[in-house]
VEXKOLLUM-618262 format. One record per atom (N, C-alpha, C): residue number from 1; residue in one letter; x, z, y; atom name. Coordinates in steps of 0.2 Angstrom, whole numbers, plus 5000, padded with zeros to 4 digits. Each point is the difference from the previous one (the first is absolute). Layout:
// residues N
pos/code/c1/c3/c2/site
NUM/A/X/Z/Y/CA
...
***
This chain:
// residues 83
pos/code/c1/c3/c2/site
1/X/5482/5282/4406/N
1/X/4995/4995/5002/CA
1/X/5003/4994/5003/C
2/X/4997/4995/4999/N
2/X/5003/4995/5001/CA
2/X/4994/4996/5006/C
3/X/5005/4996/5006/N
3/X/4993/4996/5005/CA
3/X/5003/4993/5000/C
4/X/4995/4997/5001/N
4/X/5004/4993/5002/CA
4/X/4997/4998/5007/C
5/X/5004/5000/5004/N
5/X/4998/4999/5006/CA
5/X/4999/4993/5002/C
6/X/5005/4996/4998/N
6/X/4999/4992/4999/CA
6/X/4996/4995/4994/C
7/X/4997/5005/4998/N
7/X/4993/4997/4996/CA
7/X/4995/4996/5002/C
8/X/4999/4991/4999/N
8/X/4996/4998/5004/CA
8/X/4993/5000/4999/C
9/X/4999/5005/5002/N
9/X/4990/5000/4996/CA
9/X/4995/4997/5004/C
10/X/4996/4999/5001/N
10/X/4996/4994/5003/CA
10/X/4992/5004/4999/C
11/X/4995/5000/5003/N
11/X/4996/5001/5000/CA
11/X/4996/4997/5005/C
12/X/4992/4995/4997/N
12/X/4996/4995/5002/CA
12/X/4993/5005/5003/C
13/X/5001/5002/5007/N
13/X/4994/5003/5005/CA
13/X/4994/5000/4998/C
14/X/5002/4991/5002/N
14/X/4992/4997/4999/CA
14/X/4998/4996/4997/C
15/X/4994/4998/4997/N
15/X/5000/4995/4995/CA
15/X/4999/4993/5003/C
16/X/5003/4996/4996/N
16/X/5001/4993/5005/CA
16/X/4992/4998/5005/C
17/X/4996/5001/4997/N
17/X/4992/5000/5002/CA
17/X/4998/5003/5007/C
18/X/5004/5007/4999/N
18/X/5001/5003/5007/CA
18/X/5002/4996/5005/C
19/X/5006/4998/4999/N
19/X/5007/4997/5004/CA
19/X/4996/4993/5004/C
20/X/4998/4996/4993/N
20/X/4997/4993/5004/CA
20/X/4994/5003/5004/C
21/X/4994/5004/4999/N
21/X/4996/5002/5003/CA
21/X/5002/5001/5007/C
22/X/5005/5006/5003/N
22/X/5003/5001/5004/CA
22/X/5002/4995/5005/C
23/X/5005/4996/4995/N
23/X/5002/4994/5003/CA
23/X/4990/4994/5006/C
24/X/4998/4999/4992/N
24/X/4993/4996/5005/CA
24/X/4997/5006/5004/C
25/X/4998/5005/5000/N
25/X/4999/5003/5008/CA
25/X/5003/5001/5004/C
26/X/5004/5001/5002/N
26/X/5007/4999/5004/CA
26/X/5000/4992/5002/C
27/X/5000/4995/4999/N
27/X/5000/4995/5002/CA
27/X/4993/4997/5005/C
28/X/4994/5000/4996/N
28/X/4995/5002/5001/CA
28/X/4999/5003/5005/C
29/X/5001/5007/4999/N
29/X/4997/5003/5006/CA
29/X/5003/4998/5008/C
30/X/5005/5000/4996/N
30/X/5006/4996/5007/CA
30/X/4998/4992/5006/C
31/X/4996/4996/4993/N
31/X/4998/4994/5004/CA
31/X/4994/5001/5002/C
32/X/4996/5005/4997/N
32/X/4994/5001/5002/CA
32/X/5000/5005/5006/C
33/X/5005/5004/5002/N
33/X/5001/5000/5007/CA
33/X/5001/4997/5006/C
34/X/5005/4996/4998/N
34/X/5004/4994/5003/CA
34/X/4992/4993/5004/C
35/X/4998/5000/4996/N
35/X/4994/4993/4999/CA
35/X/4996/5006/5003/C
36/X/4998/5006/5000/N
36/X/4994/5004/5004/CA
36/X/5004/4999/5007/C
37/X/5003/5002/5000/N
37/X/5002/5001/5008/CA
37/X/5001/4992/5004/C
38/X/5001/4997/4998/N
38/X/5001/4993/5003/CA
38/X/4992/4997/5001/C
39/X/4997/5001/4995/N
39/X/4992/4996/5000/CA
39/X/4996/5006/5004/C
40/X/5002/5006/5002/N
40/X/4997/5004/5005/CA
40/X/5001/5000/5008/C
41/X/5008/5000/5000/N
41/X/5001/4997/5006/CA
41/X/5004/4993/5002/C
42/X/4995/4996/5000/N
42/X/4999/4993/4999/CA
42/X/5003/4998/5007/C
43/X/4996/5005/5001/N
43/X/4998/4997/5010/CA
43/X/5009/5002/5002/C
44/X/5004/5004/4999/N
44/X/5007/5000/5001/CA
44/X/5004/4994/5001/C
45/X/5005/4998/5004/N
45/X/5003/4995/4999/CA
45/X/5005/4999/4993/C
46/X/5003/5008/4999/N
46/X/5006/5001/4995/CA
46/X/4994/4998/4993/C
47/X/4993/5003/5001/N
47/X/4997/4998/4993/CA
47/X/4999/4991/4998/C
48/X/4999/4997/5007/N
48/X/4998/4995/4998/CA
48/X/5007/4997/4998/C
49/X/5004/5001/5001/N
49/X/5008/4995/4998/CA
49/X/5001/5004/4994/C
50/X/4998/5005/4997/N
50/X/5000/5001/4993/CA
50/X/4995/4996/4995/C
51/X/4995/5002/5002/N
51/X/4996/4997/4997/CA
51/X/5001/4991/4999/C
52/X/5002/4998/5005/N
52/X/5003/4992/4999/CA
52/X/5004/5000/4994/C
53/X/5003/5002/5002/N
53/X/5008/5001/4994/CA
53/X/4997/5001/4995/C
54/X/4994/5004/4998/N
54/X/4996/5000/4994/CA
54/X/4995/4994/4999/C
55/X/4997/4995/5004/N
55/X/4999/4995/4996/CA
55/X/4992/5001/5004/C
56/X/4998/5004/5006/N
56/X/4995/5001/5003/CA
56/X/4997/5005/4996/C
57/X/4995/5002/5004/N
57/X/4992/5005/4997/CA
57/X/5000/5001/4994/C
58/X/4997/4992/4999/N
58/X/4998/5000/4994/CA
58/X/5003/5002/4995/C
59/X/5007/4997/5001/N
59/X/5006/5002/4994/CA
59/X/5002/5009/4998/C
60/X/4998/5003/5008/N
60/X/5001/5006/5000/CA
60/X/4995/5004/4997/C
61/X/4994/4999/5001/N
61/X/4994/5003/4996/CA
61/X/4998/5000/4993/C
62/X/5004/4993/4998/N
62/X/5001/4999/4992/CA
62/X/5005/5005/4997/C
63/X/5006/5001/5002/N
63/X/5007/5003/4999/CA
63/X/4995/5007/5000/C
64/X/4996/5001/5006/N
64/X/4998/5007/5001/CA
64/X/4995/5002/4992/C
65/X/4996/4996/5001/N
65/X/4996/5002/4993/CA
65/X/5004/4999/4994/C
66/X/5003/4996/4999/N
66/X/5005/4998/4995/CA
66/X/5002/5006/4997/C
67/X/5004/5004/5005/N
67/X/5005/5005/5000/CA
67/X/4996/5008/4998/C
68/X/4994/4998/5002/N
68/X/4993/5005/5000/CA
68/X/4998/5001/4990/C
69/X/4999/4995/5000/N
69/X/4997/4999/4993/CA
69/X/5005/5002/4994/C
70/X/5007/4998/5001/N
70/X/5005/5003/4998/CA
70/X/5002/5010/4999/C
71/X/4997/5002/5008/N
71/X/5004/5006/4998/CA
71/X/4993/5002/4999/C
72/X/4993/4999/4999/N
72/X/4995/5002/4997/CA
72/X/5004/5001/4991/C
73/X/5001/4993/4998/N
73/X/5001/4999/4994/CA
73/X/5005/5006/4997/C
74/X/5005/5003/5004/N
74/X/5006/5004/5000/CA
74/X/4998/5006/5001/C
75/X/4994/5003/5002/N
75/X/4997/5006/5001/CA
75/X/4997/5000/4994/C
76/X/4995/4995/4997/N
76/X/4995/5000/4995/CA
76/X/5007/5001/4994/C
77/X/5003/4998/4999/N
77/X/5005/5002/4994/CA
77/X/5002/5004/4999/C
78/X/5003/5002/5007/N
78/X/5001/5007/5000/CA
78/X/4997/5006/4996/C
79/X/4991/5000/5004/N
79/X/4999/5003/4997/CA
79/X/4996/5002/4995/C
80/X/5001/4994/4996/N
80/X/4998/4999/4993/CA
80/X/5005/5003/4996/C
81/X/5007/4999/5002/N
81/X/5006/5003/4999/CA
81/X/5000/5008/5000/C
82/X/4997/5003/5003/N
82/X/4999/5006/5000/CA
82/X/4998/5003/4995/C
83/X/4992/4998/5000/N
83/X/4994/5000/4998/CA
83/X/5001/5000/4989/C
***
């Protein structure tokens, strides 16, 4: 019986759909924690020097919803993807 131990075989986990999915919640969720904590505690000093650096409030709440509508849209495919 013969083996090949250096045989390069390759095998694809997930299907690229998964992968990008993945990838937009992960991001997503990431900045929609990021943009929650800043626009919560506002009243902080370190929040508000963050928050500038992002363009004020405003700019932060849109980023917040932005990033929101997004990983609604990443749930929703998901799982339709199921489904």
């Amino acid at each position: 019986m013969e083996t090949r131990i250096n045989s390069p075989q390759t095998f694809q986990r997930f299907h690229i759909l998964h992968r990008i999915l993945h990838m937009v919640i992960i991001f997503n969720f990431t900045f929609l924690a990021i943009s929650g904590f800043l626009l919560h505690f506002s009243g902080f000093g370190w929040a508000r020097f963050l928050v500038a650096l992002m363009g004020g409030a405003g700019a932060a709440g849109w980023l917040h919803r932005f990033c929101a509508v997004f990983l609604y849209f990443g749930i929703l495919v998901h799982v339709f993807w199921l489904l």
